[in-house]
N, C-alpha and C positions, 0 to 999 in steps of 0.2 A: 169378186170380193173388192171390196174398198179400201181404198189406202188409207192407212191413219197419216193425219195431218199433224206432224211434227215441228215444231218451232224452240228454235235454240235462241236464249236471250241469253247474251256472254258480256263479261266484265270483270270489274276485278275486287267491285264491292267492298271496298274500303273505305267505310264498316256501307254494309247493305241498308236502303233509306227507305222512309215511306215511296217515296217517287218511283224507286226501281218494285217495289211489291204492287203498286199501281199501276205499274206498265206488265206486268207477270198478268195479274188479273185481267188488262184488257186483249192481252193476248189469249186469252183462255177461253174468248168467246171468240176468237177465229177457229183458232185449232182443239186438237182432242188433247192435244199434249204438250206441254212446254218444260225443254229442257234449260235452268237455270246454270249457265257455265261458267263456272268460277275460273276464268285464265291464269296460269302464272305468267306474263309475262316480266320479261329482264329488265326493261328499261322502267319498269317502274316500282320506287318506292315505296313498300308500304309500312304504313303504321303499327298495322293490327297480321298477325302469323293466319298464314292458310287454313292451317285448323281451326282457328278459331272464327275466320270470312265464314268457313263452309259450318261451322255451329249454326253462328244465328242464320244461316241461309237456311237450311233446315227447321229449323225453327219457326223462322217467318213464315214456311210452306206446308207446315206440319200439316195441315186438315185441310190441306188440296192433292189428293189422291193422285190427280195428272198433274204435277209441279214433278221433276226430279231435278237433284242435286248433283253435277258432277264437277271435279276440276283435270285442268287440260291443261298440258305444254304445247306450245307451238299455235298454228291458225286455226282461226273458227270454220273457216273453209274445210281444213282438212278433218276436225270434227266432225262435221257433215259430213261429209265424205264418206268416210268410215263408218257412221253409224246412220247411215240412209234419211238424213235429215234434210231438206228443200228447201226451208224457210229460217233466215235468219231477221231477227227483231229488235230493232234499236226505239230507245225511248228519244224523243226531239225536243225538248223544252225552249231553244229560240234557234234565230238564223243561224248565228255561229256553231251550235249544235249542231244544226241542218247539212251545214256546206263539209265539216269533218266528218260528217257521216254518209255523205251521198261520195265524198271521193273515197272512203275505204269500200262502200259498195261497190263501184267503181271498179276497184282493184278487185275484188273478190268475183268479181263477176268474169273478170278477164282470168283467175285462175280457176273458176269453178263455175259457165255459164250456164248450169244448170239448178244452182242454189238462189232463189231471190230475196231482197232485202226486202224487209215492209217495215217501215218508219208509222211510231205511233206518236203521235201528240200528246205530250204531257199534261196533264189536268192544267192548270192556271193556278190553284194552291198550290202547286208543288214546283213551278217555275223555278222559284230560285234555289230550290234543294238539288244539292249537288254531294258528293263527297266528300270534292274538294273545302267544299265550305263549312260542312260540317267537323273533319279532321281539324280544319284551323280550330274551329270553337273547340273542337275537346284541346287543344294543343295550348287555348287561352285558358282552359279552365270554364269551360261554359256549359249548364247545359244544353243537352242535344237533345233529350228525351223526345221532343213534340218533332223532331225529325225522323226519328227509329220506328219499324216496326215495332207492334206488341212483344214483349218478351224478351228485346233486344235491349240489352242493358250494357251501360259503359261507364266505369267507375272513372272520377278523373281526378 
């Protein structure tokens, strides 16, 4: 029997962008499955309540049968861990991207060296889509819309 190829893409999607549902999809032609992991973590801020991250998470995935939705306290590692996942999948949009995500691979590797990282390339239209950049703009009062997935609406 064959193992299903599982892949956890984890963050904290505040609010969820075109960029991150572009990287879901390109993950979806490696694996049979990709789990979308909504983190709480403590040290970070956010704008937008967990319920409503994991709305439009769902949302954006609705008619990808192998997308699921969960959220998580604590490591992505230990996620894996527990629910027999091997592959974790970070989106890369430039170097600075690159070098903070090859040292938490890094780290994850040394607590779990059986889970590997795969780093995808962000499109080049989506470069400069971030969260962070998009929160500013709602936070100035701008639209976001052409950053959002379909469906994902943000009154400001």
């Amino acid at each position: 029997m064959i193992k299903e190829r599982i892949a956890v893409f984890a963050g904290s999607f505040d609010p969820v962008t075109i960029g991150h549902k572009a990287i879901v999809i390109k993950a979806l032609s490696l694996f049979d499955r990709v789990i979308v992991l909504l983190g709480e973590n403590s040290s970070k801020k956010t704008l937008f309540s967990l319920e409503q991250r994991k709305k439009w998470l769902e949302q954006t995935f609705e008619i990808q049968d192998n997308v699921s939705v969960c959220s998580y306290k604590g490591l992505t590692v230990d996620f894996c861990k527990q629910n027999n996942v091997n592959f974790i999948v970070r989106g890369v949009r430039n170097e600075a991207d690159f070098q903070y995500e090859k040292n938490i691979a890094a780290i994850n590797k040394e607590i779990a060296p059986d889970i590997e990282t795969i780093f995808l390339l962000t499109d080049k239209d989506f470069e400069v889509v971030s969260s962070s950049f998009v929160r500013e703009m709602i936070l100035h009062k701008k639209d976001v819309s052409r950053y959002l997935p379909k469906g994902v609406e943000i009154e400001n």
